[in-house]
C-alpha positions in Angstrom: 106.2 76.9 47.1 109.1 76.1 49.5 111.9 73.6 48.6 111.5 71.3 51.2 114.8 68.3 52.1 112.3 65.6 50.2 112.0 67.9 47.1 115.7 68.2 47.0 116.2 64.7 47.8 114.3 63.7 45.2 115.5 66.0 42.6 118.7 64.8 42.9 118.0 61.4 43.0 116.0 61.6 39.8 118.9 63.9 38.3 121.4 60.8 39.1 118.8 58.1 37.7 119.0 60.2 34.6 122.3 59.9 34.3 122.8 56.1 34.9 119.6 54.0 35.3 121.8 51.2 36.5 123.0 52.8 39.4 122.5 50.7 42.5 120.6 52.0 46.0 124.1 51.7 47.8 125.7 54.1 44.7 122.9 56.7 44.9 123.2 56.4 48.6 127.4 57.1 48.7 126.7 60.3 45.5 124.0 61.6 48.2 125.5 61.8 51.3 122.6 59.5 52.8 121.7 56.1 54.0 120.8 53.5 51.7 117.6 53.1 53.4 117.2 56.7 53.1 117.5 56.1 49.4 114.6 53.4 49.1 112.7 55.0 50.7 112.6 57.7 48.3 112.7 55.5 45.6 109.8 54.3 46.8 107.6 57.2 46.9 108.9 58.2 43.2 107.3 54.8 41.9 104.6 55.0 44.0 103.6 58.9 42.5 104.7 57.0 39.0 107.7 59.4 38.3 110.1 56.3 37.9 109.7 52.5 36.9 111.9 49.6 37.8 112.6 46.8 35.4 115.3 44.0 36.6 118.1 44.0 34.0 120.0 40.8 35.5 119.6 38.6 38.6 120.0 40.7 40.9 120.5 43.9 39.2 117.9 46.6 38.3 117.7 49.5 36.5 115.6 52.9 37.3 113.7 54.6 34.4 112.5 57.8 34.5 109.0 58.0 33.5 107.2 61.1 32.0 105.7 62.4 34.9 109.1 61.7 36.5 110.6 63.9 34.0 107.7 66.6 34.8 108.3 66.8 38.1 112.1 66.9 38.4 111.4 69.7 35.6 108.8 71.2 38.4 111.5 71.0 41.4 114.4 72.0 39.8 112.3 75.1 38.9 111.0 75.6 42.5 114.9 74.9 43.8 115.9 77.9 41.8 113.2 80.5 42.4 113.4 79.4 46.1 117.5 79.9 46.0 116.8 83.8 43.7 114.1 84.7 46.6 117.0 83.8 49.4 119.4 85.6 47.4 117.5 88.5 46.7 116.1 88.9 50.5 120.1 88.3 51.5 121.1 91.4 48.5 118.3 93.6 49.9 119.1 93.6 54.0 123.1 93.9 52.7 121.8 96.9 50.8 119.6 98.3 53.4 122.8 97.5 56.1 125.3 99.6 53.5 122.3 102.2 53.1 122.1 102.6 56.9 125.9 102.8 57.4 126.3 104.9 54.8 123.9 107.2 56.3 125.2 107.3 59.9 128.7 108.7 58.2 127.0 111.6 56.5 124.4 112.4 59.4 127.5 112.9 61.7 
């Protein structure tokens, strides 16, 4: 499966949410490099698939909880993220092998 922006975008997310469920859209928005719309958006599709709740801890303050399946799927990218970042590596290792191997060749052939 490839790691797509979204799938990273929402890993991290859900990794800072875990971290501090009282963090505020404009927060996330600063920690990710994005816009804050950028961020609700997201935010919006997480509790829309059910991976995060919102409850409002104050007036005008809320705080982000990581629901089960949220925990199952950042689990589920975080897994794709690295097998996708070993099968770039590895593909990178092999055509630096395969360029060493060639070199090497060309010195001993002439």
């Amino acid at each position: 499966m490839e790691t797509t922006t979204d799938d990273l975008r929402d890993l991290s997310l859900l990794e800072e949410i875990e971290q501090d469920p009282d963090v505020n859209q404009s927060t996330l928005a600063t920690q990710l490099g994005v816009a804050v719309g950028t961020v609700n958006w997201h935010l919006k599709r997480l509790i829309a698939k059910g991976a995060v709740k919102v409850k409002r801890a104050e007036r005008k303050k809320l705080r982000y909880i990581i629901t089960p399946e949220g925990i199952s799927l950042r689990a589920r990218l975080a897994v794709n993220y690295v097998e996708r970042s070993l099968t770039l590596r590895g593909a990178r290792d092999t055509g630096a092998c395969a360029s060493r191997g060639m070199a090497m060749s060309r010195i001993f052939a002439g």
